[in-house]
C-alpha positions in Angstrom: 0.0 0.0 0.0 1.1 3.2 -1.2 2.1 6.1 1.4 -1.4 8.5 1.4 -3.6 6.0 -0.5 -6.7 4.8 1.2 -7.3 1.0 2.2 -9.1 -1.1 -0.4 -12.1 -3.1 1.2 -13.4 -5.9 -1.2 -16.0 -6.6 1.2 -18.9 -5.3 3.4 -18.7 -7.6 5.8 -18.8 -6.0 9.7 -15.4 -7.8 10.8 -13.7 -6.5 7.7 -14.6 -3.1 7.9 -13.4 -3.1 11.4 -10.5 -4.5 10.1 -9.6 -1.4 7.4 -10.5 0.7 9.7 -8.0 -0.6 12.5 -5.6 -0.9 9.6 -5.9 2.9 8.7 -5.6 3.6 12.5 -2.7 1.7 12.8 -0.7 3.1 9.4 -1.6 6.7 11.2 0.3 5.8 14.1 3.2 3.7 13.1 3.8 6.6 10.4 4.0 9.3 13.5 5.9 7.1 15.2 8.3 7.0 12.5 8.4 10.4 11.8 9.3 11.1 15.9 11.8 8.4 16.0 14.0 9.6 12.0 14.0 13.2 13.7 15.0 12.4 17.5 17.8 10.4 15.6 18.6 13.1 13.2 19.0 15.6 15.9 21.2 13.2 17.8 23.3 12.6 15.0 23.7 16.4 14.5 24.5 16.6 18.2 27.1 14.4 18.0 28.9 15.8 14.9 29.4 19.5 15.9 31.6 18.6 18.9 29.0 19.4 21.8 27.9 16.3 21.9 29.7 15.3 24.5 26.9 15.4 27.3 24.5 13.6 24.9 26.6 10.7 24.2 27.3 10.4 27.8 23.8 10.2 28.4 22.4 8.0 26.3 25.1 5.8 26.7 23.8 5.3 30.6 20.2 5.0 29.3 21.1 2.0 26.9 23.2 0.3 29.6 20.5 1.1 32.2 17.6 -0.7 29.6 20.6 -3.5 28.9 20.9 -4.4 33.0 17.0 -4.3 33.2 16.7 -7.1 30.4 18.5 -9.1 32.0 
């Protein structure tokens, strides 16, 4: 499915419906998501680059290894 283009439904069943219409839902929210995630990691990168960074590495470096210890 194209980015922007609407779902196709082939049927008017109830379940399907509800079905495209969580679909749509979902696409909306996983695309956000994307968008949030490609700029946090674009700033970050940016961040790290011009030679201030320093404090930023520092600290998500502890939040990885804090998430790491709590896996395990």
């Amino acid at each position: 499915m194209a980015q922007g283009q609407a779902t196709k439904v082939k049927k008017k069943k109830k379940s399907v419906l509800k079905r495209a219409a969580q679909a749509r839902q979902h696409a909306e929210v996983n695309r956000a998501n994307r968008t949030r995630v490609r700029t946090l990691i674009k700033k970050l990168r940016t961040a790290i680059g011009s030679g201030t960074g320093n404090r930023y590495k520092s600290r998500l470096a502890l939040a990885f290894n804090g998430v790491k210890t709590a896996k395990a």
